[in-house]
MMTF fields as JSON, N, C-alpha, C and O atoms, coordinates in Angstrom:
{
  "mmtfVersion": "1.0.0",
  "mmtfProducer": "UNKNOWN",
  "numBonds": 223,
  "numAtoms": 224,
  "numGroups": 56,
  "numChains": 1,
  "numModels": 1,
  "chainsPerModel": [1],
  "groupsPerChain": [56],
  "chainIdList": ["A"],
  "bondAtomList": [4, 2, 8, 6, 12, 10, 16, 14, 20, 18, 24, 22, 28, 26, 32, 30, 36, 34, 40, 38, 44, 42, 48, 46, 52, 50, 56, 54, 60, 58, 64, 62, 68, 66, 72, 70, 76, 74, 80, 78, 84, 82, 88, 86, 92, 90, 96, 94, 100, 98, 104, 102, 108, 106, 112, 110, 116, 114, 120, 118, 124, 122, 128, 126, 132, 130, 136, 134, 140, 138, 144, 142, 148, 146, 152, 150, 156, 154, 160, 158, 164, 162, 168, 166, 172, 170, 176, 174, 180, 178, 184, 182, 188, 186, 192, 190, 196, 194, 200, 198, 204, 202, 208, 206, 212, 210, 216, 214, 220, 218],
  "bondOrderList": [1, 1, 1, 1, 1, 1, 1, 1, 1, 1, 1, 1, 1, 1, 1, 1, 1, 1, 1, 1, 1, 1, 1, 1, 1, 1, 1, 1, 1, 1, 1, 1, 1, 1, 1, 1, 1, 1, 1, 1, 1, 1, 1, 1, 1, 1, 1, 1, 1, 1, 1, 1, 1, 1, 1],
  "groupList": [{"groupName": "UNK", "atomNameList": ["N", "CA", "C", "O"], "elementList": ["N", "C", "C", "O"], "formalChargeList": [0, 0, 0, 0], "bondAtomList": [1, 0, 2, 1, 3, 2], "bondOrderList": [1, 1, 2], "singleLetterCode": "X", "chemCompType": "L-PEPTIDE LINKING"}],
  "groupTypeList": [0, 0, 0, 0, 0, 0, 0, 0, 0, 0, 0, 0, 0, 0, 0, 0, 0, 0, 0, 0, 0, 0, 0, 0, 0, 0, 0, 0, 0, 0, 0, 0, 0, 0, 0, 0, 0, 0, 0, 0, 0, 0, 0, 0, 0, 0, 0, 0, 0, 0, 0, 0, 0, 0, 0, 0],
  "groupIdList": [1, 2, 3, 4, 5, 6, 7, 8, 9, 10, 11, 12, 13, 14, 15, 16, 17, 18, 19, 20, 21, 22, 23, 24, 25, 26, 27, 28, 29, 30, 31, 32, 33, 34, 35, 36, 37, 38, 39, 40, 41, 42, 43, 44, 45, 46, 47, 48, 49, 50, 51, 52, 53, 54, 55, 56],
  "secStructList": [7, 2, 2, 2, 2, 7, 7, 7, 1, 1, 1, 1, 1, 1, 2, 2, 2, 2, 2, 2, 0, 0, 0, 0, 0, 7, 7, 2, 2, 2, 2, 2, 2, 6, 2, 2, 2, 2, 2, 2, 2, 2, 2, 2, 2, 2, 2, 6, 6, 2, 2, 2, 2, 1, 7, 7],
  "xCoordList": [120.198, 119.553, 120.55, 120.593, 121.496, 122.466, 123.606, 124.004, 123.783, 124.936, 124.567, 125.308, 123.152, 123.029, 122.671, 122.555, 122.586, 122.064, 123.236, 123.021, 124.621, 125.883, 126.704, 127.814, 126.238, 127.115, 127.305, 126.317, 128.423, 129.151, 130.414, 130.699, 130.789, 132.112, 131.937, 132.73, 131.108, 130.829, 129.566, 128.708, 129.956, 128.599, 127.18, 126.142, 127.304, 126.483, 125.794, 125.134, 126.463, 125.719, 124.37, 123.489, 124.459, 122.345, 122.297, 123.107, 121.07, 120.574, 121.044, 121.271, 121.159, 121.004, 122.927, 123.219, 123.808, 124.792, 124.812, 125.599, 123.907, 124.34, 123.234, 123.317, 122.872, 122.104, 123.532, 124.203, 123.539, 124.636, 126.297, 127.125, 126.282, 127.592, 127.959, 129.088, 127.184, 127.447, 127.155, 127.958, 125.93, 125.439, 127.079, 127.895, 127.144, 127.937, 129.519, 130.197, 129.747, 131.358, 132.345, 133.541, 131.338, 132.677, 133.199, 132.353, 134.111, 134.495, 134.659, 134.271, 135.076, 135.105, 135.884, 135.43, 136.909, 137.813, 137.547, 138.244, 136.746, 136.099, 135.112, 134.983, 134.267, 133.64, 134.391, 134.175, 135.188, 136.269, 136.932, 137.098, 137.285, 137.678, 137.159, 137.861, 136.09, 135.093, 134.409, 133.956, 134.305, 133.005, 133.802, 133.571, 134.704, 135.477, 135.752, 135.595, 136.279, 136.708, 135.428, 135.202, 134.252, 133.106, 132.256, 131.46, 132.405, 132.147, 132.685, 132.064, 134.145, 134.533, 133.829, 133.199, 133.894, 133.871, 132.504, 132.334, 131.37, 130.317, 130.211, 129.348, 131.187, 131.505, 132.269, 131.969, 132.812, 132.981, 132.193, 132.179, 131.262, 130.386, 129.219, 129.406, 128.574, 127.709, 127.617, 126.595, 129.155, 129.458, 129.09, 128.478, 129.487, 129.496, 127.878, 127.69, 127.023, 125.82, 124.557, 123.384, 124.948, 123.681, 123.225, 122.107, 124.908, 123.604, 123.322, 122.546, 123.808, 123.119, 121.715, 121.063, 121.118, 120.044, 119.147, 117.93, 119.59, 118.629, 119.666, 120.461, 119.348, 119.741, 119.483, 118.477, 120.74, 119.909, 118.496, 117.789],
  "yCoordList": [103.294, 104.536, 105.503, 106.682, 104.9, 105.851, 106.372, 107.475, 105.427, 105.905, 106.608, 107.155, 106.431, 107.202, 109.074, 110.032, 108.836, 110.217, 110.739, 111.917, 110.411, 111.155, 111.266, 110.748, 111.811, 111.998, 113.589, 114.321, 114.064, 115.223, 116.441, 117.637, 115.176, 115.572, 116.281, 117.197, 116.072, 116.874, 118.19, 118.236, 118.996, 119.504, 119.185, 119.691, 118.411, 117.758, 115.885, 114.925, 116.294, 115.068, 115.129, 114.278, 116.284, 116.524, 117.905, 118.763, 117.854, 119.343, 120.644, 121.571, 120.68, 121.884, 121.914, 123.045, 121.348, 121.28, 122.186, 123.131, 121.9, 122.125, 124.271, 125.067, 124.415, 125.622, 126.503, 127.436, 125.678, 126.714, 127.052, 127.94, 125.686, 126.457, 127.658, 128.149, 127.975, 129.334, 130.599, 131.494, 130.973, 131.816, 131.794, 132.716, 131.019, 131.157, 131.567, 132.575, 130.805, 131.638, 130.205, 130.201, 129.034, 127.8, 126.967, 126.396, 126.852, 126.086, 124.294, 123.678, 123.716, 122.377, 121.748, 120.885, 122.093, 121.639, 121.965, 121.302, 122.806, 123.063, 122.075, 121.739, 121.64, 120.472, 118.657, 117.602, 119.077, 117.908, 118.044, 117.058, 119.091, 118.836, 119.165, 119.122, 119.462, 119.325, 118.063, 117.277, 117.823, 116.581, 115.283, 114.82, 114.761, 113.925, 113.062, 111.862, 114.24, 113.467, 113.235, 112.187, 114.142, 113.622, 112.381, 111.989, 111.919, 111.02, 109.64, 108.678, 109.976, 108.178, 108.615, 107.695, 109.361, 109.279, 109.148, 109.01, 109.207, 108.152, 107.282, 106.634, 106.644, 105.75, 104.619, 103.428, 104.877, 104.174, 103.872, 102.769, 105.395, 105.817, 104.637, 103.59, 104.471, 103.971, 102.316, 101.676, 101.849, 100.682, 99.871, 98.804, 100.437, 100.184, 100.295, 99.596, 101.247, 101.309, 101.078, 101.259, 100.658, 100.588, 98.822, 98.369, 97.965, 96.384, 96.569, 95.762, 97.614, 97.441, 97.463, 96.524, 98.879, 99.263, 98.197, 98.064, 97.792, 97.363, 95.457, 94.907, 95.201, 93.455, 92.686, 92.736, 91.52, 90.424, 89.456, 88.674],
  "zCoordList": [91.021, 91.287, 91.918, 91.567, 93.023, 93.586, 92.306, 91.933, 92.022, 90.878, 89.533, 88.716, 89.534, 88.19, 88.429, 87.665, 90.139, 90.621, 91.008, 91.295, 91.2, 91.729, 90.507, 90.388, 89.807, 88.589, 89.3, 89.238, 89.897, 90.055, 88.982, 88.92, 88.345, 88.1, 87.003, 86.783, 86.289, 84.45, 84.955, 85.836, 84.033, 83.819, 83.381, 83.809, 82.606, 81.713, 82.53, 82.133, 83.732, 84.49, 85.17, 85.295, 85.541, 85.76, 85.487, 85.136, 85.761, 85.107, 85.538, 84.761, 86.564, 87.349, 87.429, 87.818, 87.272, 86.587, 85.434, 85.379, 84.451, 83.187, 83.326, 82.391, 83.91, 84.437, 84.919, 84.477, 85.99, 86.571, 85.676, 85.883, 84.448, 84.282, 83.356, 83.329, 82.799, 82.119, 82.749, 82.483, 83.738, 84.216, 85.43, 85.442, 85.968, 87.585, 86.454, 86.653, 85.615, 84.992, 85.574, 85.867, 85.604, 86.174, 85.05, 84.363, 84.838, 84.242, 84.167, 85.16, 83.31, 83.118, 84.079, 84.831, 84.093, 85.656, 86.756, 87.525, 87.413, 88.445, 89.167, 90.344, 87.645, 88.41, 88.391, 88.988, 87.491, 87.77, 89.048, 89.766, 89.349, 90.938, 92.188, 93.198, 92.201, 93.611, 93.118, 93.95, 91.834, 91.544, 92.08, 93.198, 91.249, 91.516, 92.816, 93.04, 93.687, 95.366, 95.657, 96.261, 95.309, 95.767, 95.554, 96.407, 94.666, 93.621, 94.413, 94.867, 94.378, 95.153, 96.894, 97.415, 97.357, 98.314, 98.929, 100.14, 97.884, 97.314, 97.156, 97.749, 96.083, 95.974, 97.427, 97.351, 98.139, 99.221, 100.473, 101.019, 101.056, 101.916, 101.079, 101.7, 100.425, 99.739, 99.158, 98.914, 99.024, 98.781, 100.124, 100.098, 101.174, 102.233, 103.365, 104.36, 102.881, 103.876, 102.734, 103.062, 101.365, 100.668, 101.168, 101.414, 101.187, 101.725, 102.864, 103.377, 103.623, 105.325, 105.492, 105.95, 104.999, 104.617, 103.577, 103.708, 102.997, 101.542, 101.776, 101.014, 102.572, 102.125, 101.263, 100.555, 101.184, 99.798, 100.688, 100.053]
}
């Protein structure tokens, strides 16, 4: 559920992504590079406090 909801890096990863990129004037590499660092850094923040929260 977390990972299918942090799709940052594309336009075309959620909706409101794909809204904003023609109206705002951003381009494809734009969200490659704010999406991206965000993404691992999800990816680590999250690797780390999802078994705290949610145990086996």
């Amino acid at each position: 559920m977390f990972g299918a909801s942090a799709s940052f890096a594309t336009p075309i990863g959620y909706q409101t992504n794909t809204l904003v990129y023609g109206p705002g004037g951003y381009r494809f590499t734009d969200f490659i590079r704010i999406g991206l660092p965000l993404n691992l850094t999800l990816l680590c923040s999250l690797s780390f406090l999802i078994p705290l929260f949610f145990p086996f």
